[in-house]
C-alpha angles and dihedrals in degrees: 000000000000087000089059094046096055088048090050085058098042091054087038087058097037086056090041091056089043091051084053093037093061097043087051082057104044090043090056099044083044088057095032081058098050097055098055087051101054078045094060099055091041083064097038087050090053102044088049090048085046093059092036081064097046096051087047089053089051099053089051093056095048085044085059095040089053088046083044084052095045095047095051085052086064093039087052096047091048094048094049112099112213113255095251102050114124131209121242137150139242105256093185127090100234123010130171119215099221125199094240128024095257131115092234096041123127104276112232108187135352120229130203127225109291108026126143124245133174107222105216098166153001142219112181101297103356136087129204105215133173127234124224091252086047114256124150124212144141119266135190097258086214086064094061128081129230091257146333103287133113134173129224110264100186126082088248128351130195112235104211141202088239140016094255121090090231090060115102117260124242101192142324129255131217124242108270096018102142111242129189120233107229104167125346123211116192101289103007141061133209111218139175122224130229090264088041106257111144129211150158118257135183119257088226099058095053130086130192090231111128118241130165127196120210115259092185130090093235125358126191122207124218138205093249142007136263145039141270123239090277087056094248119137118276104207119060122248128276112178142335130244130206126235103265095032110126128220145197116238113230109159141007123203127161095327094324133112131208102215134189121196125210093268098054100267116143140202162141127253146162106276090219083070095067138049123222095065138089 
């Protein structure tokens, strides 16, 4: 009797330590679960957040590349000349590009004798030019020449690669032979021929006069200027010029030159015949 009791607690403890055994078990796996659980939306959460940064990022780039866009619209319309502006250059020695034409307005720049210049507008007396790096201002219309051309005033000048001494020269240039001013540094001037060659020339060896050289093969000169009804030339001929022969400017009148030769012969031609004149 006492045997089978003994049997009867040892089988009662062994079922009371599996019972807590097995709820040990379930309550770890619970938790174990649990935690893998809470982990996967953490990283869910952050890889969401991560993306919602990106995107944000990415807005804002585009934002700054529609703001880039816009910007380089303005840059391009201010940079646009109108299709009738016309180069011409500074003939004074000193002028300041003012912000309004007026004589007392804030002076923006100052330009140097030949410089060029594009003439969009005009007020009175004033015209609104453009400079080569872009800048708009007001200048006195009197201190502007007709047009961009200059002539060589020394004997013989050297035309260079760069506007430096030391810069090897291309080709040298006559005394009087017509040049175009392309862009213009603080003591020298890049210009363009009549057969479009460019080079860089000192300040020093140029000269506003105006000189033309003749374009056509053959160019005659007449007592007046002007033509008939037909279109045929009003004033008889004087004499005749070969391509290549330069001439002084000395008057300018509908289309027509008056011209005068090195050896004081004078004349009127079609200003289409030369180059040098706009």
């Amino acid at each position: 009797m006492r045997t089978l009791l003994s049997r009867l607690f040892l089988l009662s403890l062994l079922l009371s330590l599996s019972v807590a055994y097995g709820a040990e078990k379930t309550a770890a796996k619970s938790s174990s679960s649990n935690s893998s659980s809470s982990k996967s939306k953490d990283g869910s959460s952050s890889k969401k957040e991560g993306g919602d940064t990106k995107s944000k990022s990415s807005d804002k780039s585009d934002d700054k590349a529609k703001s880039s866009d816009k910007n380089d619209d303005k840059t391009k319309a201010k940079e646009t000349p109108p299709a009738d502006a016309k180069m011409v250059i500074i003939k004074a020695d000193k002028v300041s590009l003012r912000e309004k034409p007026q004589q007392n307005a804030d002076a923006l720049d100052t330009l140097v004798r030949f410089t060029p210049v594009q003439v969009i507008g005009t007020e009175g007396k004033w015209s609104r030019v453009r400079t080569k790096e872009g800048a708009t201002g007001w200048i006195f219309s009197d201190y502007l020449a007709r047009h961009a051309y200059v002539s060589v005033g020394a004997s013989v000048a050297p035309m260079r690669q760069g506007p430096n001494s030391e810069d090897p020269i291309l080709w040298k240039v006559n005394k009087n032979w017509p040049l175009q001013i392309v862009e213009r540094t603080e003591h020298w001037a890049k210009v363009r021929d009549c057969d479009g060659s460019e080079g860089w020339i000192h300040e020093s060896n140029l000269s506003a006069d105006n000189y033309v050289v003749v374009k056509a093969v053959s160019m005659n000169l007449r007592e007046g200027p002007g033509v008939d009804k037909d279109g045929n030339p009003k004033a008889p001929r004087r004499f005749a010029a070969q391509k290549g022969v330069i001439f002084l400017v000395l008057d300018a009148k509908d289309g027509w030159l008056k011209l005068r030769h090195k050896d004081g012969d004078e004349g009127w031609a079609g200003a289409k015949q030369v180059w040098g004149w706009e």
